[in-house]
Short mmCIF file of the C-alpha atoms (twelve columns), coordinates in Angstrom:
data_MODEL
# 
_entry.id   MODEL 
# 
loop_
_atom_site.group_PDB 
_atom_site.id 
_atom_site.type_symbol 
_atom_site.label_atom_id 
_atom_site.label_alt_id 
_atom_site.label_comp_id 
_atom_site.label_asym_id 
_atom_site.label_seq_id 
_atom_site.Cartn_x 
_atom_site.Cartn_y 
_atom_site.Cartn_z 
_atom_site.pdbx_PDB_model_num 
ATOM 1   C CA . UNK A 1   0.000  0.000  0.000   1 
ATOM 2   C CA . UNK A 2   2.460  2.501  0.624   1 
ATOM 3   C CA . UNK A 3   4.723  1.592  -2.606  1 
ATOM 4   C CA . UNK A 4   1.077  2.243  -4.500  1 
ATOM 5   C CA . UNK A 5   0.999  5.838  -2.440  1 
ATOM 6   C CA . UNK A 6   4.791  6.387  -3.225  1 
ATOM 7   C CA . UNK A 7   3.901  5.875  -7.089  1 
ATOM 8   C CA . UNK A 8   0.970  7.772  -6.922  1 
ATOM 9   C CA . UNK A 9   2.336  10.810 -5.237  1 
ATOM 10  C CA . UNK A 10  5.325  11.039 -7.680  1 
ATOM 11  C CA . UNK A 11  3.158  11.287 -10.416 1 
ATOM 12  C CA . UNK A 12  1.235  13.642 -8.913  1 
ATOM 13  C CA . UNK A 13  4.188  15.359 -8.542  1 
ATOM 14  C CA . UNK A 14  5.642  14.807 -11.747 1 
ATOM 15  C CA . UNK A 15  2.015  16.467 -13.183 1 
ATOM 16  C CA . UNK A 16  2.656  19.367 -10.887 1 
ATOM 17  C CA . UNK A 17  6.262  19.834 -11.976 1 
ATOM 18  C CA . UNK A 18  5.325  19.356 -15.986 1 
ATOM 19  C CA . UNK A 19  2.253  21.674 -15.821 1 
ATOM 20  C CA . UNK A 20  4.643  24.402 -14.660 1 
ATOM 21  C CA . UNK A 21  7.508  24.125 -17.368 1 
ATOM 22  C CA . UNK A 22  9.430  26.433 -18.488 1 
ATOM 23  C CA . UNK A 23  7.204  27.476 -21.595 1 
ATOM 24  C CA . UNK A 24  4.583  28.489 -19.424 1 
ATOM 25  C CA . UNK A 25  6.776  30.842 -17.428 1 
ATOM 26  C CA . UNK A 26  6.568  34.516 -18.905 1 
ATOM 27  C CA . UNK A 27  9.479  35.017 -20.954 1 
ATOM 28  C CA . UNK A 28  11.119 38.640 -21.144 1 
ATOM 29  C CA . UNK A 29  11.072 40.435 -24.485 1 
ATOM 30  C CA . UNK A 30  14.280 41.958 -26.772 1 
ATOM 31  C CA . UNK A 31  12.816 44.902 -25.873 1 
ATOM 32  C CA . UNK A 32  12.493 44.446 -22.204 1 
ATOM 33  C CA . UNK A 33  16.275 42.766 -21.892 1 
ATOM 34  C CA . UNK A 34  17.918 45.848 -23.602 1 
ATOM 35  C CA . UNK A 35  15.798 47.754 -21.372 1 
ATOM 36  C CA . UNK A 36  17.126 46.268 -18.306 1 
ATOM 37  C CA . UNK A 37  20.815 46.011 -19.434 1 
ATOM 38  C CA . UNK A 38  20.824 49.676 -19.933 1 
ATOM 39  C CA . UNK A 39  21.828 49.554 -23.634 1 
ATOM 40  C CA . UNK A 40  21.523 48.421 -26.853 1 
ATOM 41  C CA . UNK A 41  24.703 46.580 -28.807 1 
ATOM 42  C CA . UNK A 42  25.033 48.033 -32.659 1 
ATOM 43  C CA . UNK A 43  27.452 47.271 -34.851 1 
ATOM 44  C CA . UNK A 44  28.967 48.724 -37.530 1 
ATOM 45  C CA . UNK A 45  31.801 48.409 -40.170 1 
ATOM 46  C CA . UNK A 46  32.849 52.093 -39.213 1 
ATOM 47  C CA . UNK A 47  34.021 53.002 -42.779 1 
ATOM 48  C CA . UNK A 48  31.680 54.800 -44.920 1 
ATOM 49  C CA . UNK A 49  31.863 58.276 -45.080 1 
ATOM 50  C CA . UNK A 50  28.940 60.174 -43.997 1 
ATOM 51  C CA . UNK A 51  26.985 57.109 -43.050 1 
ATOM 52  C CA . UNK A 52  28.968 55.771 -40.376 1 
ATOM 53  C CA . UNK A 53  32.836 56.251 -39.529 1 
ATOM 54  C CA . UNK A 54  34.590 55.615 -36.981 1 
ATOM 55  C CA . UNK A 55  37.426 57.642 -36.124 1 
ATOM 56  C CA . UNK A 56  41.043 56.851 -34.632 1 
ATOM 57  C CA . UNK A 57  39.923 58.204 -31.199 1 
ATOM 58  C CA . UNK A 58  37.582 55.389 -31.213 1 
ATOM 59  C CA . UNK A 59  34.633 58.273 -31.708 1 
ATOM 60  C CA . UNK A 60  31.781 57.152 -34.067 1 
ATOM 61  C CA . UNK A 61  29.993 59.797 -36.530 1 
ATOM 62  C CA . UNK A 62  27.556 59.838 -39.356 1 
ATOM 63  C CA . UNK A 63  23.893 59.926 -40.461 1 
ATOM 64  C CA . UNK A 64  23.685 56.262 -39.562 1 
ATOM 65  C CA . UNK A 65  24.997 56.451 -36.010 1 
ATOM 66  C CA . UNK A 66  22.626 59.560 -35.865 1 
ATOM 67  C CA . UNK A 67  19.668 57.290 -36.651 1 
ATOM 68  C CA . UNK A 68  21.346 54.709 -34.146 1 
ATOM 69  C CA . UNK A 69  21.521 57.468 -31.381 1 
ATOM 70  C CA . UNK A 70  17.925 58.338 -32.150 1 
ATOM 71  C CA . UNK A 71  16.757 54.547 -31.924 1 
ATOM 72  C CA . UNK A 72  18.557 53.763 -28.682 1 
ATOM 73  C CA . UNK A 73  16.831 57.097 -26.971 1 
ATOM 74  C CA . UNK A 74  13.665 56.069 -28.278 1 
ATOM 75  C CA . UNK A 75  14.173 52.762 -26.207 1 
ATOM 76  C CA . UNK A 76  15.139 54.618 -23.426 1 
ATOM 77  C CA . UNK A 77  18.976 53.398 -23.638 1 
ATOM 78  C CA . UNK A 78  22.639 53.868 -24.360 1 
ATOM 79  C CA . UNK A 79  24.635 52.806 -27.633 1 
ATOM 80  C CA . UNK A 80  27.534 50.452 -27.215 1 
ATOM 81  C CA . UNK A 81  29.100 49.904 -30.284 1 
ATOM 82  C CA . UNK A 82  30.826 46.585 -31.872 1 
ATOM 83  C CA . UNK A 83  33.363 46.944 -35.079 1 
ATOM 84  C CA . UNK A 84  32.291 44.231 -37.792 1 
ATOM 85  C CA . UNK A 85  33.353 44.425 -41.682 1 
ATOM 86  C CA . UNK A 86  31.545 43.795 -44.889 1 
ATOM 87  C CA . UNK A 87  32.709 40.654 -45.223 1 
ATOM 88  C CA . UNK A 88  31.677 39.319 -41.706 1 
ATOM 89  C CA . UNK A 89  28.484 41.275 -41.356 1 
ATOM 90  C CA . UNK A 90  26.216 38.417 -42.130 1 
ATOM 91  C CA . UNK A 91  27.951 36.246 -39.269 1 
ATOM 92  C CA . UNK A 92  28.058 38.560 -36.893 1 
ATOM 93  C CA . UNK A 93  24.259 39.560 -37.282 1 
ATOM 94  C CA . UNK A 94  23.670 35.949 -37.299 1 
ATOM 95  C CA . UNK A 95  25.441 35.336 -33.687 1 
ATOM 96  C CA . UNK A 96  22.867 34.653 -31.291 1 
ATOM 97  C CA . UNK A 97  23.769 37.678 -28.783 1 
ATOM 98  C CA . UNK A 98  26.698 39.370 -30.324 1 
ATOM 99  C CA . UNK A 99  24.397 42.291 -32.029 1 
ATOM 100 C CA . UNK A 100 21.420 43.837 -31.314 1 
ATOM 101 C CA . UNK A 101 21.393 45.954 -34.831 1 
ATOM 102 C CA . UNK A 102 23.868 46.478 -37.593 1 
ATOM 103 C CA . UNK A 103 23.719 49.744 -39.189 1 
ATOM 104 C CA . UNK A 104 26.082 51.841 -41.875 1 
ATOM 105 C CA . UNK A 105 25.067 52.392 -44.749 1 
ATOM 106 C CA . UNK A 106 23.400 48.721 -45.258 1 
ATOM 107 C CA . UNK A 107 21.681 48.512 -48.360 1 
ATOM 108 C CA . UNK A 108 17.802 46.530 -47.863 1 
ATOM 109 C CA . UNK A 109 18.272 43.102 -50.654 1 
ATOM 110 C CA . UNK A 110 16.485 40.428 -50.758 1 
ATOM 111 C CA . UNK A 111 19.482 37.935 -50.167 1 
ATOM 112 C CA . UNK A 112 19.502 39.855 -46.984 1 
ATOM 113 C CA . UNK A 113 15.980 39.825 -45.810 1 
ATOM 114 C CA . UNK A 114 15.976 36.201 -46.812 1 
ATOM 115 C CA . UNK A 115 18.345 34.981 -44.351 1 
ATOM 116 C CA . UNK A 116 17.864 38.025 -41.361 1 
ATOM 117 C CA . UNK A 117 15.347 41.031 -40.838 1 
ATOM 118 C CA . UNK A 118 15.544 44.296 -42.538 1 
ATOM 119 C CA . UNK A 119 13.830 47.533 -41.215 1 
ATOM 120 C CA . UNK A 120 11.675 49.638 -43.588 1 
ATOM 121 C CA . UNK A 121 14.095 51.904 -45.981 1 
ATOM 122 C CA . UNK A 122 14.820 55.479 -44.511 1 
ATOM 123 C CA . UNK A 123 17.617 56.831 -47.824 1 
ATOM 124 C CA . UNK A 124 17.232 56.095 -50.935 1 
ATOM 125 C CA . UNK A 125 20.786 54.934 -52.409 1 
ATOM 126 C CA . UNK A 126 22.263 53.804 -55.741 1 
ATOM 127 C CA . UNK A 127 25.691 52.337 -57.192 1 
ATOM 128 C CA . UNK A 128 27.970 55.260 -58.720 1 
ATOM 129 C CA . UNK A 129 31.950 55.857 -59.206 1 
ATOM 130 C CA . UNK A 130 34.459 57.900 -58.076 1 
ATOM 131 C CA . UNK A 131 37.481 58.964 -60.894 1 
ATOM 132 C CA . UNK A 132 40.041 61.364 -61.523 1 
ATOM 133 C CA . UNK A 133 39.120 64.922 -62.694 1 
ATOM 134 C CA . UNK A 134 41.268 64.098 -65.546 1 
ATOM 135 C CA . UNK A 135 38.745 61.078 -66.402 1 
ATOM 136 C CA . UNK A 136 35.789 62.426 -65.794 1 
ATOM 137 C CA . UNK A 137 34.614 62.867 -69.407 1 
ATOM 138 C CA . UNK A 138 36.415 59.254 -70.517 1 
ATOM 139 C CA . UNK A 139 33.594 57.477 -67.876 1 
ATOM 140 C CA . UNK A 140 30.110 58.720 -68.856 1 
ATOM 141 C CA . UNK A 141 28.608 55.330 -68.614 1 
ATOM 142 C CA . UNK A 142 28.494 51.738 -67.520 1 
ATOM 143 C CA . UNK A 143 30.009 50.477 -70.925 1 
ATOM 144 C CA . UNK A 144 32.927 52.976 -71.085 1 
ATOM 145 C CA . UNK A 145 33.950 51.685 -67.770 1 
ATOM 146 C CA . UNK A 146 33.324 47.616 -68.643 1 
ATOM 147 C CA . UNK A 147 36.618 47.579 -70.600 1 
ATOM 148 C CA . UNK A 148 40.352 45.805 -70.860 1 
ATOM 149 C CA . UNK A 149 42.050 49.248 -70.077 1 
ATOM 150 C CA . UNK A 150 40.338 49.944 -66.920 1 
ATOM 151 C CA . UNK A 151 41.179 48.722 -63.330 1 
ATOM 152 C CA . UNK A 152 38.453 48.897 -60.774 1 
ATOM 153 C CA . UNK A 153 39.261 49.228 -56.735 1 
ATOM 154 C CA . UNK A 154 36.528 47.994 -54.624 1 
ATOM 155 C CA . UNK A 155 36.075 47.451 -50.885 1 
ATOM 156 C CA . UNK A 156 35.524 43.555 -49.301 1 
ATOM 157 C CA . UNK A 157 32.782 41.805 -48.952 1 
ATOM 158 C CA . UNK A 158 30.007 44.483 -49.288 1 
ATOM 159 C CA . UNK A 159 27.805 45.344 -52.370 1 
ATOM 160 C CA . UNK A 160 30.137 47.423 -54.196 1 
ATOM 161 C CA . UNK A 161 32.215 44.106 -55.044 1 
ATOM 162 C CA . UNK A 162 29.509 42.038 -56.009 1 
ATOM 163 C CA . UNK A 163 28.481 44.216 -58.180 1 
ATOM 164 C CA . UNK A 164 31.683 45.143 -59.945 1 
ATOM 165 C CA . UNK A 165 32.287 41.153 -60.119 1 
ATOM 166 C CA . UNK A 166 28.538 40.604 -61.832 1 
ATOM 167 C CA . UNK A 167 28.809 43.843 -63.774 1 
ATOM 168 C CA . UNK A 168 32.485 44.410 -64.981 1 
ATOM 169 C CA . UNK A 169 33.601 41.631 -66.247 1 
ATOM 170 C CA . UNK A 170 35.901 42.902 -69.492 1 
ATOM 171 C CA . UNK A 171 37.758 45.081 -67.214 1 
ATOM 172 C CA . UNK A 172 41.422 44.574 -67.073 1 
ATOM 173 C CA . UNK A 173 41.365 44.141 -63.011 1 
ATOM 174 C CA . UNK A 174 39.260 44.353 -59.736 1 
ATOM 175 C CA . UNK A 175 41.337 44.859 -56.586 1 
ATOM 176 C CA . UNK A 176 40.173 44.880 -53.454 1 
ATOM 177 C CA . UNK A 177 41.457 47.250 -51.136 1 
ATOM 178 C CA . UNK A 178 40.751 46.100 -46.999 1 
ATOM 179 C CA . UNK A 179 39.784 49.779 -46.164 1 
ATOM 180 C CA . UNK A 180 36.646 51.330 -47.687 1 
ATOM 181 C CA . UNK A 181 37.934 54.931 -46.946 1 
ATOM 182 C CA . UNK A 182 41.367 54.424 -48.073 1 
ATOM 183 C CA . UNK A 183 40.368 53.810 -51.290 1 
ATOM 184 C CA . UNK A 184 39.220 57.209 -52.896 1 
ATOM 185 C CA . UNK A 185 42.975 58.365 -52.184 1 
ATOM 186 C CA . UNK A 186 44.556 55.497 -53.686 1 
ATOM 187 C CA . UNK A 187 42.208 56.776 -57.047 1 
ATOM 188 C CA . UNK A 188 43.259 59.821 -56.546 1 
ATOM 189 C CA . UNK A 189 47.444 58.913 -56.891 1 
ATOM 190 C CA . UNK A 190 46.515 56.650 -59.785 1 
ATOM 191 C CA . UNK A 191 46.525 53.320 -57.796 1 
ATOM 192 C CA . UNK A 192 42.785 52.473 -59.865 1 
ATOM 193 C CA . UNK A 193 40.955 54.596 -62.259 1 
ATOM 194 C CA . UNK A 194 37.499 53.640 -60.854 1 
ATOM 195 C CA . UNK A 195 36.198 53.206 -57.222 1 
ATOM 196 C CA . UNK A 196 32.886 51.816 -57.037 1 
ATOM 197 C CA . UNK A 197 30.756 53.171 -54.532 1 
ATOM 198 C CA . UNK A 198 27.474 54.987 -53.694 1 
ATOM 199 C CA . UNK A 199 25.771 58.561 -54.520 1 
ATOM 200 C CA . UNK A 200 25.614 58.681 -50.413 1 
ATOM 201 C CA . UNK A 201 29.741 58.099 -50.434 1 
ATOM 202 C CA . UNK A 202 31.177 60.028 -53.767 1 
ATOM 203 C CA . UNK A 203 29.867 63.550 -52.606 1 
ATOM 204 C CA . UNK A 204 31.474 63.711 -49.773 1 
ATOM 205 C CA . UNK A 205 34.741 62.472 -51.230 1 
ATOM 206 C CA . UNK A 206 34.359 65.249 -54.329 1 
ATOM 207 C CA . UNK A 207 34.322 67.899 -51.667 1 
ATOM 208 C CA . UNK A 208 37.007 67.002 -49.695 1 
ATOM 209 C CA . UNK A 209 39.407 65.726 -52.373 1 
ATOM 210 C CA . UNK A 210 39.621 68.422 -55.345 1 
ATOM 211 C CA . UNK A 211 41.428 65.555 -57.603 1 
ATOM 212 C CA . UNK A 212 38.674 63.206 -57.483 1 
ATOM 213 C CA . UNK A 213 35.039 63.449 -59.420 1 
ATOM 214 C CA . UNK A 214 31.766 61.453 -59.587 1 
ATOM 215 C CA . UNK A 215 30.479 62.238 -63.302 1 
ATOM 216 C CA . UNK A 216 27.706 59.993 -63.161 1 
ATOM 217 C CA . UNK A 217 26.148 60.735 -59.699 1 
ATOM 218 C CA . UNK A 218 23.035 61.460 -61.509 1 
ATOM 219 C CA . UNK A 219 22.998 58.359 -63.330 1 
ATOM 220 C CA . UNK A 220 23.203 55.733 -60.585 1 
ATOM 221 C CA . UNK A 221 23.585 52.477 -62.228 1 
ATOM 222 C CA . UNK A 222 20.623 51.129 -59.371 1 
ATOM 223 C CA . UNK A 223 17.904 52.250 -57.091 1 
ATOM 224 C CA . UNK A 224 18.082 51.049 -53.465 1 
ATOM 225 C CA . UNK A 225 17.257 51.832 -49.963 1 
ATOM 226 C CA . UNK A 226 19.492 52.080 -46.730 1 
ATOM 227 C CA . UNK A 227 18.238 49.994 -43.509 1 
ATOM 228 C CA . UNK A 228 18.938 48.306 -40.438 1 
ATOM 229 C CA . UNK A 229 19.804 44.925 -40.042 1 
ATOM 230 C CA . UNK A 230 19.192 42.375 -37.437 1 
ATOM 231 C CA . UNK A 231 19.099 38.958 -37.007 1 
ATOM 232 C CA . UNK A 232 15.628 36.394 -36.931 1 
ATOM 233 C CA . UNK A 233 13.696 36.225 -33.739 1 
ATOM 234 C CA . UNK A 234 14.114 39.879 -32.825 1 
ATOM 235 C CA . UNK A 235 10.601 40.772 -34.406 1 
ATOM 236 C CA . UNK A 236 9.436  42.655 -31.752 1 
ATOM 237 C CA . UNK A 237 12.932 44.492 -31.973 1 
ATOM 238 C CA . UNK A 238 12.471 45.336 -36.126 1 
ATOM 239 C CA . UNK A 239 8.217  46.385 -35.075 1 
ATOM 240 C CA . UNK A 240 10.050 49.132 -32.677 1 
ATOM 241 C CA . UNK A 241 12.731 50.276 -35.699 1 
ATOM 242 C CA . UNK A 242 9.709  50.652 -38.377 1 
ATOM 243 C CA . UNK A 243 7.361  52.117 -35.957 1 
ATOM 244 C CA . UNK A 244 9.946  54.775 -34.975 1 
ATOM 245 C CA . UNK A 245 10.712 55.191 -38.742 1 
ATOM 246 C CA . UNK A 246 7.463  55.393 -39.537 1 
ATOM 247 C CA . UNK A 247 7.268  58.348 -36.868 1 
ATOM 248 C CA . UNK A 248 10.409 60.315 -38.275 1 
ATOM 249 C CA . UNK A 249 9.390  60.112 -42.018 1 
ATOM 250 C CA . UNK A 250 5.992  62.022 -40.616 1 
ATOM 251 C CA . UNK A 251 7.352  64.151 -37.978 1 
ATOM 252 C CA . UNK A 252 10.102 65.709 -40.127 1 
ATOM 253 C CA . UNK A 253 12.686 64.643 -38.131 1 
ATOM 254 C CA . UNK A 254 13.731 62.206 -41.046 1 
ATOM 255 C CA . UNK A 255 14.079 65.554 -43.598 1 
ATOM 256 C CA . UNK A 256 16.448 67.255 -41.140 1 
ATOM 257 C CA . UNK A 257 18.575 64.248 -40.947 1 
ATOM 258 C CA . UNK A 258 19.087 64.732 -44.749 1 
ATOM 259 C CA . UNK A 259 19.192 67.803 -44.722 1 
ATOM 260 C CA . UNK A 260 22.419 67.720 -41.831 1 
ATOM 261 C CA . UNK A 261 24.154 65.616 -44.409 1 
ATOM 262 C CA . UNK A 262 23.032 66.770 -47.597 1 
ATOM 263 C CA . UNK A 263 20.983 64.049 -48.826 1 
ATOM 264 C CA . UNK A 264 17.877 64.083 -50.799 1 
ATOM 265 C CA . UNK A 265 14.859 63.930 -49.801 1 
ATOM 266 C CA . UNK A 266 12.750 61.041 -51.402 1 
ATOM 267 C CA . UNK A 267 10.001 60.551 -48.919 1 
# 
């Protein structure tokens, strides 16, 4: 009789124990965890002029950490930002807990949004080049740069290589140059005749750098949008971004970012 109580009690037990599992304990939200740390973790390559730099001093600038800035106070938290690169951004978003958002200058694709989340679009962007004054009239399209007497200097890992790689293929060499910013120097002495980069990017170099020029920067050769990345499972995380987007684009707070860095307006 009392091995039949035992038995019965451990399964009453057991019932007691199952019923009150660990799924039906209240789990805390992204939101609420980055609430309660006191900060939110974004990462960024650091080298794209305006969008996001980060200088030798370790201080980070551009319209991207702007919109980061503006994010993290909307949550009600600081920014602690984590270096990544072009070529290691998808693994690094990917790490369960290394990033909470990746931001500068990430263009929205659909190779992206297949494998992580993308935020609604906030700058419009497209693929352009950088030259030497002394070229600007030899490179007034995509054909007159597609051929065996041009070399072509593009950054690792990002968009800008894949699409010289899919795009130039007559030209008489791609290199690939580690630093984004160094690049539009190394144009400049003759290193490459054509940087591929963006119609967010080339201004900026045109105006600090009077040897280099951007002669098609009203002819982008595509028609993108900039947003923020994060990894799968943070959708209560990416509702936050795109409401707070949403909010900007219709407060005007959006415009004056543009305007600050000399963007245009498309929304």
């Amino acid at each position: 009789m009392k091995t039949i109580l035992r038995i019965l009690l451990l399964g009453i037990l057991t019932s007691v124990f199952v019923g009150c599992s660990s799924s039906d304990t209240p789990t805390t939200g992204i939101l609420e965890q980055i609430r309660q740390k006191g900060y939110i973790i974004i990462g960024t390559p650091g080298d794209y002029r305006p969008m996001a730099f980060r200088e030798d001093s370790g201080y980070y600038w551009g319209f991207d950490i702007d919109m980061a800035q503006l994010i993290a106070q909307e949550i009600g938290v600081e920014v602690k930002y984590v270096s990544t690169s072009w070529p290691t951004l998808t693994q690094d978003v990917m790490t369960e807990g290394y990033l909470n958002l990746a931001v500068g200058g990430i263009t929205i694709t659909d190779a992206r949004k297949q494998d992580m989340l993308m935020s609604e679009g906030y700058l419009h962007n497209g693929k352009t080049i950088l030259c030497r004054v002394s070229d600007q009239e030899r490179f007034t399209s995509l054909d007159d740069i597609n051929r065996n007497d041009v070399v072509v200097m593009v950054n690792p890992g990002g968009q800008n290589e894949k699409f010289a790689r899919q795009h130039l293929t007559q030209v008489k060499k791609i290199l690939v140059h580690e630093r984004n910013e160094e690049i539009p120097p190394l144009i400049a002495e003759g290193k490459a005749d054509i940087m591929i980069t963006e119609i967010l990017e080339a201004p900026y170099y045109v105006k600090n750098d009077s040897r280099l020029s951007a002669p098609l920067l009203s002819q982008p050769f595509t028609d993108g949008e900039v947003g923020i990345l994060m990894s799968k499972g943070n959708e209560e995380l990416l509702q936050k971004v795109n409401s707070y987007i949403s909010k900007i684009k219709n407060n005007g707070v959006l415009k004056l970012l543009h305007e600050k860095y000399g963007f245009i307006y498309k929304y």
